[in-house]
N, C-alpha and C positions, 0 to 999 in steps of 0.2 A: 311271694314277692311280686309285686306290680309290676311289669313291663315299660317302662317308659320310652316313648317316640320324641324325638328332636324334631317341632315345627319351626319349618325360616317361614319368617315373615314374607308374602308377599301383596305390593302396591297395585292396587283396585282403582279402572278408572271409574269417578264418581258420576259420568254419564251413561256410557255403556258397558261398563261392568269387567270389561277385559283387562284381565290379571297379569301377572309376570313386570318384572322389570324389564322385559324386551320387548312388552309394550310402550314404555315408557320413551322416546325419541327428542333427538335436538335438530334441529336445522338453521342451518348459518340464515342471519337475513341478505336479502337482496343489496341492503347499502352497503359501501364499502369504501374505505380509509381510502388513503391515496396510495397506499402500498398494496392494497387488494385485500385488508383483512375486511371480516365480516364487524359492522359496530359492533349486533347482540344475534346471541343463540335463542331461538324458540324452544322450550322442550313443552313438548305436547303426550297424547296420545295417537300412536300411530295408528288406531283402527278408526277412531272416531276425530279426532283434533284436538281433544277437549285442550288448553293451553293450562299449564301449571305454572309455568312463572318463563318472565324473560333473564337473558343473563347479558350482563351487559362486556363487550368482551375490547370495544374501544372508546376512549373516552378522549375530550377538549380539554386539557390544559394550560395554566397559561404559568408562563416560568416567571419565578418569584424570586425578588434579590434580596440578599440579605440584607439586616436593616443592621448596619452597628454605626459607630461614630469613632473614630481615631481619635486619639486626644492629641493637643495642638502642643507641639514639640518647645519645652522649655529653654 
């Protein structure tokens, strides 16, 4: 009977090669809400930079009224 090993996947940065997801890193950016949040998260590569994607962690909205009509009272 064959021996079978359980491999976990692990994420490779595609710059400098450094392995693990504890590579893997976010950091808040510099701008900041009026309440002190960060807008977006960087997550990078912590050995090298390389960026994988931004997350966007505040956003501009603008409040929206509901659009109906009452009907006019018979």
């Amino acid at each position: 009977m064959a021996e079978t090993t359980e491999q976990i996947a692990e994420p490779k940065c595609p710059d400098c090669g450094a392995r693990g997801s504890d590579k893997i890193v976010s950091t808040p950016s510099r701008e900041r809400s009026k309440v002190k949040q960060p807008w977006f998260y960087i997550v990078h590569c912590a050995a090298c930079g390389h960026v994988y994607n931004t997350i966007s962690k505040h956003s501009f909205t603008q409040a929206v009224t509901p659009n109906f009509v009452l009907p006019k009272p018979s």
